[in-house]
N, C-alpha and C positions, 0 to 999 in steps of 0.2 A: 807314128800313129799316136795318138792323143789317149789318155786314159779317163778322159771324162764320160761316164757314164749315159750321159745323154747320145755323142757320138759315138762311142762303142757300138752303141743296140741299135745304131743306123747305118753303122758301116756294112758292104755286102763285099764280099771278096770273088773275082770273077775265075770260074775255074775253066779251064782249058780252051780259053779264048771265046766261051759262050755268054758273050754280052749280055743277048735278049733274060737270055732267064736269070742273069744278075738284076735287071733293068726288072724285070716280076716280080723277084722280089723284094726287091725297094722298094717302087709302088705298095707293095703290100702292107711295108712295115712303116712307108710314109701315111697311108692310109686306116691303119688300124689308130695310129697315135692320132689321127683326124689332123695331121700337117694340112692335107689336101681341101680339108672341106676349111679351115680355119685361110687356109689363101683364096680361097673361094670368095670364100665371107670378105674378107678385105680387101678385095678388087674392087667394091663400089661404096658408098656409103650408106653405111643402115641408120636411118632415124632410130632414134634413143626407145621410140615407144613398141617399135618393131624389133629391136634386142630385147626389150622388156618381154616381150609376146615370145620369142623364141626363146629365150633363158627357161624363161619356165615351162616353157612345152620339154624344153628337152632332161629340164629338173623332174618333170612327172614324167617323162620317159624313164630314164634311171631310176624311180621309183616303182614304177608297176610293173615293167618290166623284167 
């Protein structure tokens, strides 16, 4: 097993043959790190003025939030 940091904190170890809830939570911790919504995003192409538009909606999210 790999001691990089990145992979570490995404590895799930499956205990007594129960997949399903290895599989929840990796989802979770692929989804907290926004893996999911960043493949989302790169599935289609976003014009440059609509990343503009989303950059900073989710800058003034992290800000006021």
């Amino acid at each position: 097993m790999a001691n990089h940091l990145r992979f570490v904190g995404r590895t799930v170890m499956v205990q007594n043959g129960n997949v399903e809830a290895a599989y929840g939570v990796l989802n979770r911790i692929l989804a907290q790190d926004g893996v999911v919504e960043a493949l989302r995003r790169s599935r289609y192409y976003e014009k440059p003025c609509r990343a503009r538009r989303r950059r900073a909606f989710e800058a003034a999210r992290r800000v006021y939030s």
